[in-house]
LOBA-867264 format. One record per residue: residue in three letters; x, z, y of N, C-alpha, C in turn; residue number from 1. Coordinates in pm, whole numbers. Atoms other than C-alpha are relative to their C-alpha. Layout:
// residues N
SITE  residu     n.X     n.Z     n.Y    ca.X    ca.Z    ca.Y     c.X     c.Z     c.Y  num
SITE     ALA       X       Z       Y       X       Z       Y       X       Z       Y  NUM
...
***
This chain:
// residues 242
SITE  residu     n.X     n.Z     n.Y    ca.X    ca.Z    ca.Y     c.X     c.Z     c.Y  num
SITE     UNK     -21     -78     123    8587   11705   11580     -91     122      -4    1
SITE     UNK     100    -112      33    8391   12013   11656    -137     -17     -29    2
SITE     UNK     139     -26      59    8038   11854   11591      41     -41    -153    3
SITE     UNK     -34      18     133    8205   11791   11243     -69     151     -49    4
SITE     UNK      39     -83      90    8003   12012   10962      -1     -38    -137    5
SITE     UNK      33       9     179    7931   12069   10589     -61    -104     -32    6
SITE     UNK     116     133      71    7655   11814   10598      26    -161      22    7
SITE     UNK     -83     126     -76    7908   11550   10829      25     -86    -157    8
SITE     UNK     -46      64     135    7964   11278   10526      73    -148      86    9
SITE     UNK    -134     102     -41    8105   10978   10774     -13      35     143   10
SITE     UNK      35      63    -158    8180   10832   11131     -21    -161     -44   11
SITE     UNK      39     179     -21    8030   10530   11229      53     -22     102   12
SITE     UNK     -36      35    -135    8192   10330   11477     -39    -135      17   13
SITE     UNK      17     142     -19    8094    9974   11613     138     -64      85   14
SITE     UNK    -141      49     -27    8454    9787   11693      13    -128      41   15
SITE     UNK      59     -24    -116    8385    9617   11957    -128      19       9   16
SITE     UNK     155     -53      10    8110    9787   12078    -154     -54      56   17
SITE     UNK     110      35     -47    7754    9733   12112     -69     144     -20   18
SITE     UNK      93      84    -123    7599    9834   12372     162      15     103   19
SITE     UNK     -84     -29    -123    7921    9897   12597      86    -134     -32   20
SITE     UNK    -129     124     -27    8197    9639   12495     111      67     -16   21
SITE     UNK    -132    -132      28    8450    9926   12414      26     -75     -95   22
SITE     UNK     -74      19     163    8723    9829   12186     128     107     -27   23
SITE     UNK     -60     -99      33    8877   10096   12014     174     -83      16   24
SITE     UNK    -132      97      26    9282   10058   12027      48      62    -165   25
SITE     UNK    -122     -53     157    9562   10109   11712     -11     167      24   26
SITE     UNK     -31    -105       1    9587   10435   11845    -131     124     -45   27
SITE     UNK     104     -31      25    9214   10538   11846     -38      13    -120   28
SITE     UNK      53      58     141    9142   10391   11535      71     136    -144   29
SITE     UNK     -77    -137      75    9447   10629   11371     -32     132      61   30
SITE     UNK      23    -113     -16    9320   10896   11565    -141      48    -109   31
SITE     UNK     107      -6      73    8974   10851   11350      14      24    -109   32
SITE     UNK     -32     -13     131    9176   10821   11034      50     128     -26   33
SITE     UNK     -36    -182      14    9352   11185   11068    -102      65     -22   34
SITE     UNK     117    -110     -27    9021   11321   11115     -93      17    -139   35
SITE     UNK      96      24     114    8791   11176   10816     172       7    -127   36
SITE     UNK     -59     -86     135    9132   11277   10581      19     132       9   37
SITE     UNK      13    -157     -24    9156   11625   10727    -141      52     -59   38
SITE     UNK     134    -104     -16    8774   11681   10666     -75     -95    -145   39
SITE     UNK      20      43     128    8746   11428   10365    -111     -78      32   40
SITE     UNK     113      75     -23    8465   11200   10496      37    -184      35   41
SITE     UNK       9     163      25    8379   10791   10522      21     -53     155   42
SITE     UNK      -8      69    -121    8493   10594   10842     -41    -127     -69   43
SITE     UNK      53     143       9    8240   10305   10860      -6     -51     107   44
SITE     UNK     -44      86    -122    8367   10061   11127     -83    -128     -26   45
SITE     UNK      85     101     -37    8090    9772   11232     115     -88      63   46
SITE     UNK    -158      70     -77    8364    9487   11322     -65    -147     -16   47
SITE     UNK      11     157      -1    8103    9192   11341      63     -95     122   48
SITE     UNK     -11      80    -137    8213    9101   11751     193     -17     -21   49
SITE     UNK    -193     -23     -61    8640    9121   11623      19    -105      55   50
SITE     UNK     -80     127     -82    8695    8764   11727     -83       9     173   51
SITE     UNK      27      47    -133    8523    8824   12074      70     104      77   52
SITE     UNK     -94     -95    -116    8784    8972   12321      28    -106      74   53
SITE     UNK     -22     102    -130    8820    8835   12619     142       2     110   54
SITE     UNK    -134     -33     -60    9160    8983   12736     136     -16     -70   55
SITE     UNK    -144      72      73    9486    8832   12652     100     110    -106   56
SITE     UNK    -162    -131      47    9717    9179   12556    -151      80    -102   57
SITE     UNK      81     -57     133    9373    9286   12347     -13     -61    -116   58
SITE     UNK     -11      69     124    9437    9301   11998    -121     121     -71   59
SITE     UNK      80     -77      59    9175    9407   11772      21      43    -169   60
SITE     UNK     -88     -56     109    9306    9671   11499    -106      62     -86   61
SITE     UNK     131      -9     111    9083    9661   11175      40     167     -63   62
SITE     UNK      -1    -172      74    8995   10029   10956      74     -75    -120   63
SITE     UNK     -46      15     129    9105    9804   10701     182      -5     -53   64
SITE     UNK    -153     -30     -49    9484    9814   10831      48     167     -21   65
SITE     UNK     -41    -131       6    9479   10171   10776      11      33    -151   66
SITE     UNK     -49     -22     214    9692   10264   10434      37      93     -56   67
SITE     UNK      11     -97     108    9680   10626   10388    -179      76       1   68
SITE     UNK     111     -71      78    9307   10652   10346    -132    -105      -4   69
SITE     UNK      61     155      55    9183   10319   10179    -149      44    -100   70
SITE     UNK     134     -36      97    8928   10524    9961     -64      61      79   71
SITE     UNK     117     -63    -105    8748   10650   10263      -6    -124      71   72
SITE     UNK      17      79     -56    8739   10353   10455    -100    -126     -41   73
SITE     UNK      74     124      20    8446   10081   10501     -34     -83      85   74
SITE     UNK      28      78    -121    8405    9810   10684    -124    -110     -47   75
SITE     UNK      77      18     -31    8119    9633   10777     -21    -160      40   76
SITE     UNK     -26     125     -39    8052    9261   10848    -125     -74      -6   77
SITE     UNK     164      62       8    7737    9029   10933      74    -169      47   78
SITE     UNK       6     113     -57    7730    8657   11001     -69      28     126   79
SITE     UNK     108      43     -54    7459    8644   11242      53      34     174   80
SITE     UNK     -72      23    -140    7669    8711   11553     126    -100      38   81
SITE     UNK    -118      97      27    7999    8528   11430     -46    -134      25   82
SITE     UNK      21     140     -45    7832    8207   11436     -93      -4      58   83
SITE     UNK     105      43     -31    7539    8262   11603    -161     -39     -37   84
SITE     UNK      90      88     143    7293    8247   11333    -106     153      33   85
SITE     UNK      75     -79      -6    7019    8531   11505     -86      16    -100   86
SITE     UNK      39     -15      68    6828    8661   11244      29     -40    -123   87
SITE     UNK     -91      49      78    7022    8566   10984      86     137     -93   88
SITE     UNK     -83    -154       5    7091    8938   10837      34     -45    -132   89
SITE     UNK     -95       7     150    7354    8843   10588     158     -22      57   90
SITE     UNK    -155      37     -51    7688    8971   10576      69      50    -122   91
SITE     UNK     -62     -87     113    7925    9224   10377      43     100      35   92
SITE     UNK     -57    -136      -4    8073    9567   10301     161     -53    -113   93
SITE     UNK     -67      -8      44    8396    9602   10232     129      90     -50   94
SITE     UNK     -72     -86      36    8579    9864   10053      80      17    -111   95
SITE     UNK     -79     -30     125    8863    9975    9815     -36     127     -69   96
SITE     UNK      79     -53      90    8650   10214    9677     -79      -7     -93   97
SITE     UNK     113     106     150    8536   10111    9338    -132      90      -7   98
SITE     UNK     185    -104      33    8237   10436    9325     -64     -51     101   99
SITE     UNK     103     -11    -100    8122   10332    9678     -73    -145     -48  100
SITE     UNK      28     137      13    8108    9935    9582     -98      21    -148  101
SITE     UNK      60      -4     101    7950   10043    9233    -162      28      37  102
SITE     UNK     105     -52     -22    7679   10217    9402     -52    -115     119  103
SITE     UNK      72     101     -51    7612    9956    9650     -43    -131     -55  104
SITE     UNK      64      83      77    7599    9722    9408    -149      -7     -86  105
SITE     UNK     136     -51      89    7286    9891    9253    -127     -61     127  106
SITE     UNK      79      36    -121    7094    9833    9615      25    -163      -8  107
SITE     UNK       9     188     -31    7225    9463    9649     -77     -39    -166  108
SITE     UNK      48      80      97    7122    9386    9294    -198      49     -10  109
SITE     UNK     152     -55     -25    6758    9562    9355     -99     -94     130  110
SITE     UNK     115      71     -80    6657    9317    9645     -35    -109    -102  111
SITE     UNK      98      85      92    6424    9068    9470     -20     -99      92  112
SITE     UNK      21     105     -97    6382    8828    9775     101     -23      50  113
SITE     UNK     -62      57     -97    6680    8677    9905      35    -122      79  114
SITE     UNK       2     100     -66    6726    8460   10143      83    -149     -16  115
SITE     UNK     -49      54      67    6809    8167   10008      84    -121      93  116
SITE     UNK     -38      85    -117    6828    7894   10296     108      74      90  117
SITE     UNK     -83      -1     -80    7022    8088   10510     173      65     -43  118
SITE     UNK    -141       1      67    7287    8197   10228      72    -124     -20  119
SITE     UNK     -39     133      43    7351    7824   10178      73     -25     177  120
SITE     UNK     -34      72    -120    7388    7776   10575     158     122      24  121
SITE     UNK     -98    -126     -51    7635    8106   10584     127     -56     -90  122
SITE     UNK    -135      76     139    7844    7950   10291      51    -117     101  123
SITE     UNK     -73     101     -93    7887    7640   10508      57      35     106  124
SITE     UNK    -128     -28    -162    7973    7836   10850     155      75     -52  125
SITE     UNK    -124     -48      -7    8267    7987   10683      86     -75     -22  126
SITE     UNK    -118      82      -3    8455    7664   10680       9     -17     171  127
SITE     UNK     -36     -12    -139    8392    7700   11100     108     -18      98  128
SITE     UNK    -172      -3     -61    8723    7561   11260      18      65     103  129
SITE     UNK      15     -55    -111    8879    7773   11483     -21     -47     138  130
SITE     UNK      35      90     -80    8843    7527   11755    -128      86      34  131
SITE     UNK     103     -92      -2    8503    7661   11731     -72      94      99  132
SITE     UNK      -3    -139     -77    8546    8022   11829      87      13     144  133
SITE     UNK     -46     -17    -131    8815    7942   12095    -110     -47     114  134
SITE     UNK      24      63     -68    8582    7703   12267    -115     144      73  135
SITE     UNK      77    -122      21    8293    8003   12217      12     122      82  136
SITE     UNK     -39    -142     -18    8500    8287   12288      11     -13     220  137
SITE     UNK     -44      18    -137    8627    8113   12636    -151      -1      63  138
SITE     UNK     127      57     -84    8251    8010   12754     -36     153      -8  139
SITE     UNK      60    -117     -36    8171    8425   12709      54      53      80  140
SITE     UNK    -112     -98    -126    8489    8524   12902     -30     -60     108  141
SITE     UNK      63      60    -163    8341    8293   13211    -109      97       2  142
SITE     UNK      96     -72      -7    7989    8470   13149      31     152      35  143
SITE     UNK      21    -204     -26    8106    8833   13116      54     -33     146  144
SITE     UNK     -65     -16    -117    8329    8787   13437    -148     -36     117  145
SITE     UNK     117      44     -84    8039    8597   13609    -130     138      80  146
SITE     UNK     150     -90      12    7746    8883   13512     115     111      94  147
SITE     UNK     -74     -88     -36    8052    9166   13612      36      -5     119  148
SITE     UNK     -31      29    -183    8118    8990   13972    -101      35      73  149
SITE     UNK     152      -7     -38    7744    8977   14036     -46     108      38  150
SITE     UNK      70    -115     -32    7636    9325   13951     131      40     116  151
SITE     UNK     -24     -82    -102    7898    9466   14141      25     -65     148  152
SITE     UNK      40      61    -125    7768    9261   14457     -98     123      62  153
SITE     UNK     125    -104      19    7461    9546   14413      47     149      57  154
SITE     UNK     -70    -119     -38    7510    9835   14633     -83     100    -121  155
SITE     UNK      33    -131      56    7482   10161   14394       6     -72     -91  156
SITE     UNK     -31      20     114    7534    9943   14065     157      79     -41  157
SITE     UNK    -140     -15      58    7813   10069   13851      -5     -16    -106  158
SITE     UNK      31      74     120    7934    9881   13605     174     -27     -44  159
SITE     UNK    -124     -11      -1    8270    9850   13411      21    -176    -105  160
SITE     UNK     -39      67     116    8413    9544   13209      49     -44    -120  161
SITE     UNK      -6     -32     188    8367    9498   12833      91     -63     -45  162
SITE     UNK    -134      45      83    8686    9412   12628     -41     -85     -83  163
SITE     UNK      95      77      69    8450    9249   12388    -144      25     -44  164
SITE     UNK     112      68       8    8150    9157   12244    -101     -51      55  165
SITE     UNK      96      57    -141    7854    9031   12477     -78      86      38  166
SITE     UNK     133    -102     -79    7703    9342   12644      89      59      94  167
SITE     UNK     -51    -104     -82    7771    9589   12868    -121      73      81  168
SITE     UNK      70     -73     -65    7598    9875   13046      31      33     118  169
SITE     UNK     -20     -46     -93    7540    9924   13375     -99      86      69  170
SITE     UNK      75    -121     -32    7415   10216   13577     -79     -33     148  171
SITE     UNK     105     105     -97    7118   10101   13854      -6     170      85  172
SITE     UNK      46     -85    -109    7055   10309   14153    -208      65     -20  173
SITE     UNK     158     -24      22    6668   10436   13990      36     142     -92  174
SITE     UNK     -10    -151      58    6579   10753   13818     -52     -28    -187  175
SITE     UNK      73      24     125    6394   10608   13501       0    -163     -47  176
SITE     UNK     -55     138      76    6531   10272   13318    -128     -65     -58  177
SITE     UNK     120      52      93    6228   10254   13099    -131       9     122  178
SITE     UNK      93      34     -57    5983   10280   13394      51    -134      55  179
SITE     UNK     -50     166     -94    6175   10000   13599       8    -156    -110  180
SITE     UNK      -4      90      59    6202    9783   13299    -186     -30     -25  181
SITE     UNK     192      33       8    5792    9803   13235     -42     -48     144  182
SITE     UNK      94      55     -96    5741    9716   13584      42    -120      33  183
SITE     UNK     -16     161     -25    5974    9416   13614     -91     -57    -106  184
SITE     UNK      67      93      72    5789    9267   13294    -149      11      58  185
SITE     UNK     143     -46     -13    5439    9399   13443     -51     -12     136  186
SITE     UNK      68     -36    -143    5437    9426   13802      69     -61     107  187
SITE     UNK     -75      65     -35    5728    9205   13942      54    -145      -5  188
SITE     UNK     -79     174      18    5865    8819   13977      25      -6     173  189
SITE     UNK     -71      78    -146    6053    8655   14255     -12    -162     -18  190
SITE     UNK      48      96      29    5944    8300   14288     -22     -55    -145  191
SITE     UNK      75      40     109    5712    8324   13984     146      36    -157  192
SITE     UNK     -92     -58     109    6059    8472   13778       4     128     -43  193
SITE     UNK     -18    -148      34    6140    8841   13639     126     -26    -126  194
SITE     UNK    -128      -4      78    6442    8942   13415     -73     142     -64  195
SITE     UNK      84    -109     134    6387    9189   13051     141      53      42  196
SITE     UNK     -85     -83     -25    6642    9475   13066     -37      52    -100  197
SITE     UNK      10     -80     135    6707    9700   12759      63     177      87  198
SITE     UNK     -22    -118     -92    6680   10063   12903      86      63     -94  199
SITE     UNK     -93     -45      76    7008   10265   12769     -37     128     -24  200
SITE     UNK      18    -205      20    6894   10635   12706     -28     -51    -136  201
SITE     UNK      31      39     170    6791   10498   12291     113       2     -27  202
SITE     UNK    -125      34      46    7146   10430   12289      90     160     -33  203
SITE     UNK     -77    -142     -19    7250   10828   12367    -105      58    -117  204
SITE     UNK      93     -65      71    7159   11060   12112     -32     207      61  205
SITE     UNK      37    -100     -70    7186   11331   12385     -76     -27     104  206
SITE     UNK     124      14     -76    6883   11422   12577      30      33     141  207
SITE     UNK     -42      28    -120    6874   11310   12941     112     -69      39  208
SITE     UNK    -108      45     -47    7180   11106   12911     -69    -150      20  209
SITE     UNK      36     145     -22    7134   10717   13021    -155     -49      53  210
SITE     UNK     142      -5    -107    6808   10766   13217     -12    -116     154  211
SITE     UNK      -4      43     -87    6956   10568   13476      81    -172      -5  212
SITE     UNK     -88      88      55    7137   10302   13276    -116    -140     -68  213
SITE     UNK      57     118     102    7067    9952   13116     106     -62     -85  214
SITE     UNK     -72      41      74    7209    9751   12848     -32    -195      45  215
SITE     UNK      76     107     -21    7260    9395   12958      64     -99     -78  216
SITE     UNK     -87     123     102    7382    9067   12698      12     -98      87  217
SITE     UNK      14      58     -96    7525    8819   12896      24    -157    -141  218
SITE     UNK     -16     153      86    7425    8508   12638     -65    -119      85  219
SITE     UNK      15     164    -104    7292    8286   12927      71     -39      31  220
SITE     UNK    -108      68    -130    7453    8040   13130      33      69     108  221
SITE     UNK     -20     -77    -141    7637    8110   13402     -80      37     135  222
SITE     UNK     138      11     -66    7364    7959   13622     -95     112     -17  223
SITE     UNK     138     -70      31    7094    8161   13466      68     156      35  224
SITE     UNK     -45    -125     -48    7335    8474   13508      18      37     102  225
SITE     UNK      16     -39    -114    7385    8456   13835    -162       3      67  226
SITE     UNK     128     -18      -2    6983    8413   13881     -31     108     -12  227
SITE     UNK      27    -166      45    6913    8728   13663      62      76      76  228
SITE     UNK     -46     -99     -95    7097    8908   13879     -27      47     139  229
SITE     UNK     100      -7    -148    6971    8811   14225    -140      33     -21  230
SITE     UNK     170     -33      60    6649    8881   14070     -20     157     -28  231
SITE     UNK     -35    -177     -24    6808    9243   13999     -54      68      83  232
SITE     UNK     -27     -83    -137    6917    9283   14304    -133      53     109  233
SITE     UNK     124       8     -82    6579    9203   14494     -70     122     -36  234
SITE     UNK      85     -96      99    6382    9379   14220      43     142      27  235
SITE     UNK     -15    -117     -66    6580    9682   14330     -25      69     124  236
SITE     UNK       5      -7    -171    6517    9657   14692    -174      67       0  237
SITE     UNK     102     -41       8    6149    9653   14636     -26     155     -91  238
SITE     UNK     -11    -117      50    6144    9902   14359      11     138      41  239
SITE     UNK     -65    -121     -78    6320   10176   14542     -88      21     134  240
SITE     UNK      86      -9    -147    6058   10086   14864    -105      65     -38  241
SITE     UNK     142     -35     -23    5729   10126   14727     -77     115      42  242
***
């Protein structure tokens, strides 16, 4: 609340999160709503990963459940993770605000190119049986557990496990994320392999935070996850020698 100012107009939140895997609870969520009606501003909740939770007693509690402040509230929604449909940027906004929907309607009716093929394929994934997503959801909860056993095999990794969606950050025993990631693609392989890492400090918008961090998606196989990882691990050994 205290970096709240005059010029503050929303919060953004991503529900479950990307890059960590945080999922806000009921309680969180109403703690967000007190705040943007005390100070009169827009809670826009990103809620494309809700069906991916991987823990039985996690329930995932929409902005749109919240019913004393329906004219500040927007939520957010994409295909292109739900089914899998990468690059595929088509989703929706959804609000009970008729001024906000009026005015976004002016932007949606102003694109002149839309995508036509992959509105036709997005119309068909929303008949998607749930069958589907269980089968989906279960093959990520093997992966995250898999990638989450692995790193913390890694002396000096620390790493926590994501409630949902497919990432998580973990913190590497190095001083500079973005040098170690340029040298595995540049200067590193283990029998003729190397692994891409997404260095986490872009993710902080405070300076010097996540210097030591990465962001990692665990959409491979299990196989290939446990690979990338021994490939880490090595890659750290050397790294830290030279």
């Amino acid at each position: 609340e205290k970096l709240i100012t005059p010029k503050t107009k929303a919060i953004l939140i991503c529900n479950p999160g990307n890059p960590t895997g945080y999922l806000y609870s009921e309680t969180e969520i109403k703690q967000l709503a007190s705040l943007i009606k005390k100070h009169d501003l827009y809670l826009i909740a990103d809620e494309v990963y809700r069906e991916f939770l991987y823990d039985g007693d996690d329930v995932h509690f929409s902005v749109m459940n919240l019913e004393d402040v329906q004219q500040n509230v927007i939520m957010v929604d994409s295909v292109s993770k739900r089914y899998s449909m990468c690059g595929a940027r088509i989703g929706c906004l959804v609000t009970k605000n008729k001024d906000v929907l009026a005015t976004v309607m002016k932007f949606a009716q102003a694109r002149l190119s839309p995508p036509t093929i992959e509105q036709i394929a997005c119309e068909a994934a929303i008949d998607t049986p749930q069958s589907y997503f269980d089968e989906v959801i279960g093959e990520y909860k093997e992966r995250r557990n898999t990638l989450i056993a692995e790193l913390n095999k890694i002396d000096g990794v620390i790493v926590t496990k994501p409630k949902g969606a497919f990432y998580c950050i973990a913190e590497l025993p190095i001083e500079d994320s973005d040098d170690f990631a340029q040298w595995l693609l540049e200067s590193y392989n283990l029998n003729g392999e190397t692994v891409m890492i997404a260095p986490a400090k872009g993710f902080y918008s405070t300076p010097g935070m996540g210097l030591n961090q990465v962001r990692i998606a665990y959409v491979l196989n299990k196989k290939d996850l446990i690979t990338a990882v021994n490939i880490l691990k090595e890659a750290l050994l050397v790294y830290n020698n030279r």
